[in-house]
Every structure is written in structure tokens, then in C-alpha cells.
C-alpha positions as CSV (number, residue, x, y, z in Angstrom):
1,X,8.0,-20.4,-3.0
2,X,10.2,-17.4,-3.8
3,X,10.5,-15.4,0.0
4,X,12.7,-13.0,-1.5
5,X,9.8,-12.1,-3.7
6,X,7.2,-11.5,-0.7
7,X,10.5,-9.0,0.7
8,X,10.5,-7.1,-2.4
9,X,6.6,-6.8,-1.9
10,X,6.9,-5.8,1.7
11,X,9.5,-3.4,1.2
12,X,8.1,-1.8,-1.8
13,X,4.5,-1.7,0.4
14,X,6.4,0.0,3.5
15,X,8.5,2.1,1.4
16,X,4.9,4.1,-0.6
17,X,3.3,3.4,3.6
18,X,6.2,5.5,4.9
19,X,6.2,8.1,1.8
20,X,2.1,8.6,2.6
21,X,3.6,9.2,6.2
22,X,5.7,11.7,5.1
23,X,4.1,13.6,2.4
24,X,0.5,14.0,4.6
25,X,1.1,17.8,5.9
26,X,2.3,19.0,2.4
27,X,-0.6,17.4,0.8
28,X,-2.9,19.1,3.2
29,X,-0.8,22.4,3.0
30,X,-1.2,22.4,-1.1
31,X,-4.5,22.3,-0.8
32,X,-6.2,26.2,-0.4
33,X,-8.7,27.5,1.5
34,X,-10.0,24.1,3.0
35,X,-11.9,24.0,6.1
36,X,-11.0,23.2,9.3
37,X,-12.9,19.5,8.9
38,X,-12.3,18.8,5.3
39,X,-8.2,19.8,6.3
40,X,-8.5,16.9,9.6
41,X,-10.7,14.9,6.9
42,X,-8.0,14.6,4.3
43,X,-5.0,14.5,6.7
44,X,-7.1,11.6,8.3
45,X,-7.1,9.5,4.7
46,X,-3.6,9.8,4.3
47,X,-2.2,8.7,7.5
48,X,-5.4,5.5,7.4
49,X,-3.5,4.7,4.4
50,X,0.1,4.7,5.2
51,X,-0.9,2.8,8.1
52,X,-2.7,0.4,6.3
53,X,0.1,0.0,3.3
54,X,2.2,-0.3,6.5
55,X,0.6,-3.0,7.9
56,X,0.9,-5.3,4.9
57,X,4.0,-4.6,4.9
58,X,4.6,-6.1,8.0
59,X,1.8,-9.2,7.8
60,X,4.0,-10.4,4.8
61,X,7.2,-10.1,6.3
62,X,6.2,-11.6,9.5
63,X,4.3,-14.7,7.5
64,X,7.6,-15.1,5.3
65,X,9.9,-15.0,8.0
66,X,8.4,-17.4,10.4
67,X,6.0,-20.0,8.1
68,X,6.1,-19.0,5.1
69,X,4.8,-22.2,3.0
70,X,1.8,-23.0,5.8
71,X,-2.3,-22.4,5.1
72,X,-2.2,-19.5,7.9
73,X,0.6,-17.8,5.3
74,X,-1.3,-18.2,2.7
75,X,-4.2,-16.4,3.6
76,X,-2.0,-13.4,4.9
77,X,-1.2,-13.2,1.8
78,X,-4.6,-13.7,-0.4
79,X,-5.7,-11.0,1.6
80,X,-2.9,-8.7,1.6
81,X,-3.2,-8.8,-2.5
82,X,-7.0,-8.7,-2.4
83,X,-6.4,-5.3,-0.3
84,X,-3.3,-3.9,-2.5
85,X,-5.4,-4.5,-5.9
86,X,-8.7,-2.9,-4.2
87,X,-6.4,-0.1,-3.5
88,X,-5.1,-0.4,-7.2
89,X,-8.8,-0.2,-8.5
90,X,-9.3,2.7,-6.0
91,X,-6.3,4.6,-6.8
92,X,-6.8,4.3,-11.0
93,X,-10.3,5.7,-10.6
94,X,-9.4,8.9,-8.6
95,X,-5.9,9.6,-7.7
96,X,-4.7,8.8,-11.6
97,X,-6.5,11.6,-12.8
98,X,-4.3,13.9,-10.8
99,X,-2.0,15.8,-12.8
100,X,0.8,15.1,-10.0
101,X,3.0,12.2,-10.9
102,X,3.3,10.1,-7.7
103,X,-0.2,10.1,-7.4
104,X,-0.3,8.0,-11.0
105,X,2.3,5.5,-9.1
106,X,0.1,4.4,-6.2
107,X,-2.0,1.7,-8.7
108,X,1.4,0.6,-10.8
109,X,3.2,0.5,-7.4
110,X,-0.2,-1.7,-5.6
111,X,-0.7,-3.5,-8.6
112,X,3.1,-4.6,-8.8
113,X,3.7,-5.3,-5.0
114,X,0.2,-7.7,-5.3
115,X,1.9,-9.8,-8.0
116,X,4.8,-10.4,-6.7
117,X,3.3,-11.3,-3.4
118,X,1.5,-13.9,-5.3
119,X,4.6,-15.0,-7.5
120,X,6.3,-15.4,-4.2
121,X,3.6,-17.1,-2.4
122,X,2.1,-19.9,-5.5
123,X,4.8,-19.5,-8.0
């Protein structure tokens, strides 16, 4: 068990949650000539997933800080790096292709914060 490991994860996880936070109106502003739904639509994607990157985040940091060796702990964080390497997956099959650069970090940065989750978790 390696806690300072599953801080790294959580941190890195908040850090891209809170940068999806951020970037949502520019990424809606650099697209033209959207309508009114598709422009709600997309805003609506990037806020569910800083939320979501938020959230694990915070399920990892709570588990760590208050049990982090127990069964409960455990599956907080199976299914936190389930959801990061889904997101991975996701992210590799559409936002890679992107010409702009950050979007090429989301599966390195999922991918990364998944494994060291599980290095600090089993490991």
C-alpha cells in the first residue's frame, strides 16, 4: 500500500476534472455555427465529465484518507480505474484524433492516473 500513490492519482484526476471545468465555454465558443441544442449538448459533455473526473478524485482521496487498506477501499478503487481506463478507451477512439494537443492527453493522463491507483492500492 503506497497512499501517496492514490494522491498523485487523485490530484492528477482533479487537476484534468477542474481543467474540463475551465476550458468548457472556449471549447463551445471554437466551435462555429452550432445550434442552439448541439451548443447546450456539447457544453453538457464537458461539464458531465469534469464532474465525473472530479468525483474520482475525491472517492480516492476520501478512501485513502480514512481506510485505505479495507475491502470497502478497495472497490472505490477497482471502480475508479475501471471508469478512468473506460474513459482512456473512449478518449483514444475519438478525442485522439483531434489535431489539438490536450485533447491527445486525456487517455495518457486516464490511463496513467488508473495505474497508479492500482500501484497504490495492490502494489
Amino acid at each position: 500500500m503506497h497512499p501517496m500513490l492514490l494522491y498523485i492519482a487523485a490530484g492528477i484526476t482533479g487537476l484534468w476534472g477542474i481543467a474540463h471545468l475551465l476550458a468548457t465555454q472556449g471549447v463551445v465558443k471554437g466551435f462555429s455555427r452550432l445550434s442552439d441544442d448541439n451548443s447546450h449538448i456539447i457544453r453538457m459533455e464537458w461539464i458531465v465529465e469534469g464532474v465525473a473526473l472530479l468525483s474520482i478524485a475525491s472517492f480516492v482521496t476520501v478512501a485513502a484518507l480514512i481506510e485505505p487498506a479495507t475491502v470497502l477501499a478497495s472497490a472505490v478503487y477497482t471502480v475508479s480505474i475501471a471508469t478512468l481506463l473506460v474513459l482512456a478507451v473512449v478518449s483514444l477512439f475519438t478525442g485522439f484524433r483531434v489535431g489539438f494537443t490536450a485533447f491527445k492527453l486525456c487517455p495518457v493522463i486516464f490511463a496513467g492516473a488508473a495505474a497508479l491507483i492500482a500501484w497504490g492500492a495492490w502494489f
